[in-house]
LUMFI-619318 format. One record per residue (C-alpha): residue in one letter; x, y negated, z. Coordinates in steps of 0.2 Angstrom, whole numbers, plus 5000, padded with zeros to 4 digits. Layout:
! residues N
AXYZ ...
This chain:
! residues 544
X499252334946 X497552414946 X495952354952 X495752284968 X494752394979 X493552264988 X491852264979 X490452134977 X490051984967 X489352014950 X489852124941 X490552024925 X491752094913 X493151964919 X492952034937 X493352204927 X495152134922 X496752204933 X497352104946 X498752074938 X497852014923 X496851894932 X498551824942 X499551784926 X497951704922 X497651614938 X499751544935 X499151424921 X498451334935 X498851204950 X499051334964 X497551204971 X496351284957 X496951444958 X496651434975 X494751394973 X494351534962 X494851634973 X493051604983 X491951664968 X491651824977 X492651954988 X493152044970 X494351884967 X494751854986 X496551934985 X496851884967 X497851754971 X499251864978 X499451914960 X499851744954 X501851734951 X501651544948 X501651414961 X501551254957 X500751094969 X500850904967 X500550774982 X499050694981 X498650655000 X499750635014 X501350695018 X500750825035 X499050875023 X500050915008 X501251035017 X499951125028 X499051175009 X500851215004 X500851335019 X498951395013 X499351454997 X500851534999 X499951625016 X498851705002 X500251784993 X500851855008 X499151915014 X499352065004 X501152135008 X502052254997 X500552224984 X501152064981 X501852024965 X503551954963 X503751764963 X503951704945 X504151494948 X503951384964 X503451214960 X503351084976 X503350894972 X502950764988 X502550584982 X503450534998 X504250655009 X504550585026 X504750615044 X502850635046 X503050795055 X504550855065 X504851015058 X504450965038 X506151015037 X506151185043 X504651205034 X505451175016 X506751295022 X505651455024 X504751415008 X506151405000 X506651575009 X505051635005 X505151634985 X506851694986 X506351854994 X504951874984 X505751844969 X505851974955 X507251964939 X507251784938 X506751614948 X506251464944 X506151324959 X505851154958 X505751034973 X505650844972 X505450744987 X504850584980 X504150514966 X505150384961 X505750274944 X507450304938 X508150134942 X507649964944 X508249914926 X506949834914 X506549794899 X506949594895 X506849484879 X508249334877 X507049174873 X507349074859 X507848914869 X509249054879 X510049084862 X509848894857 X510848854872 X511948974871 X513448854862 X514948884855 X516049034854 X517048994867 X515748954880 X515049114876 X516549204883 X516849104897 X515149154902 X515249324897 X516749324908 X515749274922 X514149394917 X515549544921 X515849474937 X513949444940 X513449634932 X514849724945 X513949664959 X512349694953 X513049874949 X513249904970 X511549834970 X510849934960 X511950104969 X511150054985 X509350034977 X509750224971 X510150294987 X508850204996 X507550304983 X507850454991 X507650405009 X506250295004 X507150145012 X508050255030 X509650215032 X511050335025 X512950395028 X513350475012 X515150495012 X515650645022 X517250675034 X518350805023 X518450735005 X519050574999 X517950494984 X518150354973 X517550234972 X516750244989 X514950154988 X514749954996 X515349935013 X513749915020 X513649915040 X511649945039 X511850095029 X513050175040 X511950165057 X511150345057 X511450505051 X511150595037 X509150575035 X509250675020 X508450845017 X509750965015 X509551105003 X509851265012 X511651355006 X510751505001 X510151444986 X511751404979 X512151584979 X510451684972 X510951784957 X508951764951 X508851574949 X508651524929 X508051344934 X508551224948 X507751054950 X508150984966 X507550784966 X507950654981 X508950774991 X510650804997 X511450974989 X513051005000 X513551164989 X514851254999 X516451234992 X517051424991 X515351524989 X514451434977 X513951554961 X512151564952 X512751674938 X511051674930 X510651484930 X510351404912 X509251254916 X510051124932 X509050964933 X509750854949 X508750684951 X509150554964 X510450654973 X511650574985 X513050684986 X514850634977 X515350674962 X516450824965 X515150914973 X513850904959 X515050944947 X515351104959 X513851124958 X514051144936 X515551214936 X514751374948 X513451414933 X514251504920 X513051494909 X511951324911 X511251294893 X510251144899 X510950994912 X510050824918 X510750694928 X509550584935 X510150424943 X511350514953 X512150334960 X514050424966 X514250524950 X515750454938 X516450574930 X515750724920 X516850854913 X515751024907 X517051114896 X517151294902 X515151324894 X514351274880 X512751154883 X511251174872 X510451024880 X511150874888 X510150744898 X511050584906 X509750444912 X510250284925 X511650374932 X512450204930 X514350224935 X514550364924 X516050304917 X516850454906 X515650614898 X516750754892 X515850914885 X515851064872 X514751014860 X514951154849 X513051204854 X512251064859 X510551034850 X509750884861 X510550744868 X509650604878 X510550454885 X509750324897 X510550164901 X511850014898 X512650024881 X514350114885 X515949984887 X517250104883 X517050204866 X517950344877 X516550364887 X515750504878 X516750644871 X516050804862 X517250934857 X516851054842 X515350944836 X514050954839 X513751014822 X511450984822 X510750904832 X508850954832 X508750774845 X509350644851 X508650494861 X509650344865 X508650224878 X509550074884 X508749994899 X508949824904 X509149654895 X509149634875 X510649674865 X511449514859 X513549494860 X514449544848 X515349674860 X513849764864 X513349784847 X515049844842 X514949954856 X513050014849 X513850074834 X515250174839 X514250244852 X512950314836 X514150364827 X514250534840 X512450564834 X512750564815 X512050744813 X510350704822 X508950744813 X507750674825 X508450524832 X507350404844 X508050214849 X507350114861 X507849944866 X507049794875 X507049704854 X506349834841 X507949864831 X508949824845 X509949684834 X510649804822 X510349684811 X512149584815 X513549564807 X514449674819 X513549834810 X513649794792 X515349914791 X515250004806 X513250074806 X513450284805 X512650374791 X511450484797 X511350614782 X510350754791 X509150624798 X507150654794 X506350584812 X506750414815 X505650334830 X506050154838 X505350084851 X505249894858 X504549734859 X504049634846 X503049484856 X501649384848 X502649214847 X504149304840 X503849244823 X505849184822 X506549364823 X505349424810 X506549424799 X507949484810 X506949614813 X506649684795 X508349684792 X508749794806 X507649924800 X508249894781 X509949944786 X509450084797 X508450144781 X509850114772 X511050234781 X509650374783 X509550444762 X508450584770 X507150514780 X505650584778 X504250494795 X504650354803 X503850314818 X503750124827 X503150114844 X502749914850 X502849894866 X501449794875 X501749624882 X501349594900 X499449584903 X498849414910 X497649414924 X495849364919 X495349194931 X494649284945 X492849204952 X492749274970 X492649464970 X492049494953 X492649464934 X491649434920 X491249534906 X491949424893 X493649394903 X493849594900 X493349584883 X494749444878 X496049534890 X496649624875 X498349634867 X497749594848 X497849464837 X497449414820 X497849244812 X497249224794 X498249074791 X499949164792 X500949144777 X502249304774 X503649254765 X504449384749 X506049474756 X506449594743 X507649724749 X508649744733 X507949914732 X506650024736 X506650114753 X507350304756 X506650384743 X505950544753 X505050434766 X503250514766 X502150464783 X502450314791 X501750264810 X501450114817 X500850144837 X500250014848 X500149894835 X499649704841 X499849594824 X500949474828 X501649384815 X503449484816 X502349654815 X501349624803 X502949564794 X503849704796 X502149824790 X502049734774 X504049734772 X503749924773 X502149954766 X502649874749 X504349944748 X504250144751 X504250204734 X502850374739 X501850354755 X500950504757 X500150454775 X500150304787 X499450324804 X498950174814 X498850154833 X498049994837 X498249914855 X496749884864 X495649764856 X493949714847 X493549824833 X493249674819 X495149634821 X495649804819 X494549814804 X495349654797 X497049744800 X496549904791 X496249784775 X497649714776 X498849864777 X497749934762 X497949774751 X500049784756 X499949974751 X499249954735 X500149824728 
């Protein structure tokens, strides 16, 4: 495109640049920024129908937020046919709602809008609210739990009862989901032609109105130049015989509330989706993606999911978020994979301590033997790993050279110290190859300084801090019978505190790797003469 033909302003060698240069500039930007440099002078005032990239974020209410939606894509369409063709539509509301009576409509024409103006490819991305994926935390057992946690027969018993307990909490938990996307409107889900199972709760107040769901218009289920789809806290309603996207490769749906056959409608319409994401899709049970081969895979809180059946022959990353899976038939991967470049295994909720879930950990690892970037995170760093129940069945991950866990290792939690080291022993154990390994400590709750009226003192700032040193700690030897893997090089300890089963664990590893080439240390928030004292310290362990 050549220069624009309106004049003034100074006359500076970036004005100079093609209006086409200066729009792929201006699509690094938040269409908000873009949009102010296009006031620098009448040379930049029709810039912005050059820019192929729009992307807007709400930070203001719901009615402003889709006026200056409007605005800027008013500017592209200022200058007609000299528009260039839409590259990527980015729109993400913090809290769509009713706030004005045609918000609806209005998503609809700029949705219309981008597919018009679209050239070779689209990329469109709508999210309607921004929410967490579920409600499941992070939660340690306390040492008086497992004191009282009796004999073995008890424990089944209660696990009998815990099942019980956990199915209703599930429905909970669906309703929660649902309720994410209407930010709390009530919500009929369940349409009149198809019959689903299992339906969701019976619940009378979630049936009084209708659908107060956005709908995503059917036209976009059929536009040959979508690449990417993100649709967030919607409802999709694909039609069931038109649905093709021939050139989709990246589908991300989060918080959507149709059923299960119509999101895997939805997949089985793109026939050649590389890259898929589930997102606390509360109706979705089943997942079957066999006729396409999945370079990415991505399945976080969608908590009924019961059964995952895919070609794996191609599949490079792979990220799980959730309970640990029941059934060793939940995931299935045909034809491999045979590398994976990534894998990340999160499991939400409460800390890992039957034997069945542990047994169940370790089969469920076993599917990621050919990581070589694995990351585990668990409520407990090493997520018990140091049971019984792995000693014959922990994977050996070969190809592994990127190992990061993540989890909570609380001041007070001098008993597990041990437990702990052991944990990451074994997983060293099984991983010849390693090469980083990186530690995340997850910070404890913050405890509110002692407020005095509306202010708070300096000092109570200054001790609000998560670390802590204790000179008088006594580390007991625990010799693995060996030195670590042999190729680990760079070790990273992040958000250190110092609590007794940390700084265990950093001495257990600092004075068994055999050539540490580098150790990075991310200290939490604190005063400087403790990290000091725990930068002598790691120095005297690494030298010994």
């Amino acid at each position: 495109m050549g220069h624009s033909q309106i004049g003034g302003g100074l006359d500076d060698r970036l004005s100079k640049l093609d209006d086409g240069v200066l729009g792929n500039i201006l699509s690094f930007l938040p269409a908000e920024e873009a949009m102010r440099a296009t006031a620098l002078s009448t040379r930049w005032r029709d810039v912005f129908a050059s820019v192929h990239t729009v992307s807007l974020e709400q930070s203001e209410g719901t009615v402003s937020f889709a006026n200056g939606v409007n605005d800027v894509l008013l500017a592209r369409y200022r200058r007609g046919r000299a528009t260039v063709p839409m590259r990527s539509l980015s729109v993400a509301f913090r809290d769509y709602s009713d706030g004005m009576n045609d918000l609806d409509s209005m998503v609809d024409r700029w949705i219309s809008y981008a597919m018009q103006q679209s050239g070779p490819e689209l990329h469109l991305d709508l999210r309607l609210r921004a929410d967490e994926s579920c409600g499941r935390g992070y939660s340690l057992r306390s040492t008086a739990e497992e004191n009282q946690a009796g004999i073995q027969d008890d424990e089944r018993a209660s696990s009998s009862r815990s099942a019980s307990a956990c199915s209703s909490d599930d429905e909970n938990r669906e309703v929660e989901s649902l309720l994410h996307a209407l930010g709390g409107i009530a919500l009929d889900v369940i349409s009149d032609d198809e019959v689903e199972t299992p339906p969701p709760p019976k619940r009378p107040w979630l049936r009084q109105q209708k659908d107060k769901l956005y709908t995503v218009p059917r036209s976009v289920f059929s536009c040959a130049a979508l690449r990417t789809l993100c649709l967030g806290s919607c409802k999709l309603d694909p039609p069931a015989g038109g649905t093709n996207l021939p050139s989709l490769k990246a589908l991300v749906l989060i918080h959507v509330a149709d059923s299960g056959r119509k999101v895997q409608r939805l997949i089985s319409s793109c026939p050649y989706l590389a890259d898929l994401t589930l997102e606390a899709c509360a109706r979705v049970t089943e997942l079957s993606v066999l006729d396409k081969r999945l370079r990415r895979l991505a399945l976080r809180c969608c908590h009924r999911l019961a059964s995952v059946v895919i070609d794996a022959s191609e599949l490079r990353a792979f990220e799980y978020r959730g309970a640990v899976p029941a059934q060793p038939s939940f995931l299935t991967m045909h034809h491999g994979p045979r590398s994976l470049s990534s894998c990340r295994v999160d499991l939400c909720g409460g800390e890992l301590t039957s034997e069945e879930d542990l047994t169940s950990l370790g089969e469920f690892l076993h599917h990621f033997e050919t990581a070589e970037h694995l990351h585990l995170t668990s409520s407990r760093l090493g997520s018990g790993i140091d049971n019984d129940a792995f000693a014959t069945r922990f994977p050996a991950f070969l190809k592994l050279c990127h190992l990061e866990l993540t989890g909570s290792l609380p001041h007070d939690d001098d008993t597990h110290g041990n437990a702990v080291v052991s944990a990451v022993a074994r997983i060293l154990g099984h991983a010849p190859n390693l090469e980083v390994l990186t530690l995340f400590f997850k910070a404890p709750l913050r405890d509110k300084p002692e407020r005095y009226g509306r202010l708070y003192k300096e000092e109570e700032f200054l001790n609000a801090h998560h670390l802590k040193y204790d000179r008088d700690t006594i580390f007991l030897e625990t010799p693995p019978d060996q030195l670590l893997v042999p190729c680990l090089r760079e070790i990273n300890l992040v958000n250190y505190q110092g609590g007794g089963a940390q700084r265990k664990l950093a001495k257990f590893l600092l004075g068994n790797v055999g050539r540490l080439e580098a150790l990075y240390c991310g200290f939490a928030e604190g005063p400087l003469w403790i990290q000091n004292k725990f930068m002598d310290e790691m120095r005297g362990w690494a030298m010994c």
